[in-house]
C-alpha positions in Angstrom: -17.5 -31.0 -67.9 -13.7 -31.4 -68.4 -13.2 -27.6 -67.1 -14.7 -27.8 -64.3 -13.1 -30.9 -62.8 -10.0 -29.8 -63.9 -10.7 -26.6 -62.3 -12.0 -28.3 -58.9 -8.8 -30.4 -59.2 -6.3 -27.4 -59.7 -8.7 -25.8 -56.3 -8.5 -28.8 -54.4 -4.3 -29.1 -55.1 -4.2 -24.6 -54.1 -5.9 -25.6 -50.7 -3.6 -28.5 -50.2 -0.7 -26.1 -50.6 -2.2 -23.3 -48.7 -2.9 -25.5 -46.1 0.9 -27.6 -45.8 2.0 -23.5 -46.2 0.1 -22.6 -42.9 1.4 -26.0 -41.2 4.8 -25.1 -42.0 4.5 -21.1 -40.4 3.2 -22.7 -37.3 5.8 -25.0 -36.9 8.0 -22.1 -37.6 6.5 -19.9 -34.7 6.5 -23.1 -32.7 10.0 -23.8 -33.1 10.4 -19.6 -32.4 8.4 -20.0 -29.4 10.5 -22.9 -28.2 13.4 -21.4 -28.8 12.9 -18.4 -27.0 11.7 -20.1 -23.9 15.1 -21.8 -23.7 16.6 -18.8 -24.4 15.2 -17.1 -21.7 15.5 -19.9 -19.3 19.2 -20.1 -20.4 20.0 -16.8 -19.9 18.6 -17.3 -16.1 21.0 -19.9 -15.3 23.6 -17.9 -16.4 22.8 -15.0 -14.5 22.3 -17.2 -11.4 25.9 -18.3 -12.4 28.0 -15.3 -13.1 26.2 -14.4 -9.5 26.7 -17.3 -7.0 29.7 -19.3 -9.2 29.4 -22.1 -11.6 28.2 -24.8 -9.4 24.8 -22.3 -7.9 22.2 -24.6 -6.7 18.8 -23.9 -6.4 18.5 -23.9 -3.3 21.7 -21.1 -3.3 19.7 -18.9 -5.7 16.6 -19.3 -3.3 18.0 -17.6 -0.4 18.5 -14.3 -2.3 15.2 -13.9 -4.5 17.0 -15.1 -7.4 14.7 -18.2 -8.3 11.2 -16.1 -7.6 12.3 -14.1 -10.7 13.5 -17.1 -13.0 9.7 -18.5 -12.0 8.5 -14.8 -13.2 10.1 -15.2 -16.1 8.9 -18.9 -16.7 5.8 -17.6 -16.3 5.9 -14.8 -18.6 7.2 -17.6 -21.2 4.1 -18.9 -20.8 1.5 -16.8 -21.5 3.2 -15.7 -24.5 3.1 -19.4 -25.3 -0.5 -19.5 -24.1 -1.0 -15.9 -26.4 1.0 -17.9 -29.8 -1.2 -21.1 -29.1 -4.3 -19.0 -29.2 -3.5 -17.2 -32.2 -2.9 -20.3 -34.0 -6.4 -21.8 -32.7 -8.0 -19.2 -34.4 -5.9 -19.4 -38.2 -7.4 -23.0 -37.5 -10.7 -22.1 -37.6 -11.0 -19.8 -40.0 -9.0 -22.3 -42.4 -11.7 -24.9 -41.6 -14.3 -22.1 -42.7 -12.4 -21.2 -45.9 -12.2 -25.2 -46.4 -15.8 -25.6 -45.8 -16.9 -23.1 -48.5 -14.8 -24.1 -50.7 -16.7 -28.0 -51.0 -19.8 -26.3 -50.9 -18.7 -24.5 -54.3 -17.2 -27.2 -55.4 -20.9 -29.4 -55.1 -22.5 -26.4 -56.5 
C-alpha cells in the first residue's frame, strides 16, 4: 500500500511540474506575442517619423494613407494574437483531459 501512494504522490508532484512547465511556455509566447506587437507598432511610428519629421501627428500621417496601414498592421497583430490565444485554449484543454485521467487512475 506504501508503493502505490508513494507512486500517486511522485504522479501527482510530475503533473504539478508539467503543468507550472506549460504555464511558464505560455507566458513565454505571451510575453513574445507582446513584444512583437510593440515591435511592430514601434517600427510604424518610426516610419511615420523618418517620413513626415519627428514631431508627425496623426492627423499629418492621415492625409497621406500612412495611418490606414499602421491600422493594417494593428490588425494583423491581432489575429496572430487571436491565432496564439487560440492555440493556447486548446494545450488547455487537452491538459485538463490528461489531468482528468490521470485521478481516474489514481482512484482505480
Amino acid at each position: 500500500m506504501a508503493r502505490t501512494h508513494k507512486t500517486a504522490h511522485i504522479k501527482a508532484q510530475m503533473a504539478e511540474r508539467a503543468r507550472q512547465e506549460e504555464e511558464a511556455r505560455r507566458k513565454v509566447v505571451s510575453a513574445r506575442t507582446r513584444s512583437q506587437r510593440s515591435q511592430a507598432l514601434q517600427d510604424a511610428r518610426d516610419s511615420r517619423a523618418s517620413q513626415f519629421g519627428p514631431h508627425a501627428t496623426t492627423e499629418g500621417a492621415a492625409s497621406t494613407g500612412d495611418d490606414a496601414n499602421e491600422e493594417e498592421d494593428e490588425k494583423e497583430v491581432e489575429e496572430e494574437e487571436e491565432v496564439v490565444e487560440e492555440e493556447e485554449d486548446e494545450d488547455d484543454e487537452g491538459a485538463e483531459e490528461e489531468d482528468e485521467g490521470e485521478e481516474d487512475a489514481e482512484e482505480e
